[in-house]
C-alpha positions, 0 to 999 in steps of 0.5 A: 904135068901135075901129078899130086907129087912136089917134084921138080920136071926132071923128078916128074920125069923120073918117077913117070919112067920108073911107073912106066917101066913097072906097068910094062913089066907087069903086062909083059907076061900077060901079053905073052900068054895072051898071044904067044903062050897058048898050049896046044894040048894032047888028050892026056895034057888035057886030062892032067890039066883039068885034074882027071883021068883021060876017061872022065875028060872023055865023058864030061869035056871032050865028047860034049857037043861044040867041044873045040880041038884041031886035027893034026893028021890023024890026032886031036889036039886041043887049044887051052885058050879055046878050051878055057873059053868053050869051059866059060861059055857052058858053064851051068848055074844053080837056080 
């Protein structure tokens, strides 16, 4: 295989393991975050999260039409990622 580089196969070897080794070290925490680090956030974790008082998350994300949360017993609680995404999918634009 050529890459670009004079290397001999086993230098070739080397260097592809060496990239390899970095990409996969690179992806790693996003992966995790990606599929195991999504929060499950109580109201005030919201609040604090999205830098406001739990009132102002009432008024301008948690009482919105459409606003994603899960019932655990009696209590709201509210995925980051969903969150992140519902936050993506209204945004408002300037004409």
């Amino acid at each position: 295989m050529n890459i670009g580089l004079d290397l001999d196969p086993k230098q070739t070897e080397s260097f592809l393991q060496k990239m390899v080794g970095k990409v996969i070290n690179a992806l790693l925490p996003v992966l995790h975050d990606r599929l195991l680090g999504d929060d499950l956030l109580t109201r005030q974790e919201l609040a604090d999260w999205l830098k406001m008082t739990p009132k102002s998350a009432d008024e301008n994300f948690i009482f919105k039409k459409g606003f994603p949360y899960v019932m655990i017993g009696t209590k709201k609680r509210y995925w980051k990622r969903a969150v992140i995404k519902w936050i993506d999918e209204n945004q408002q634009y300037h004409d």
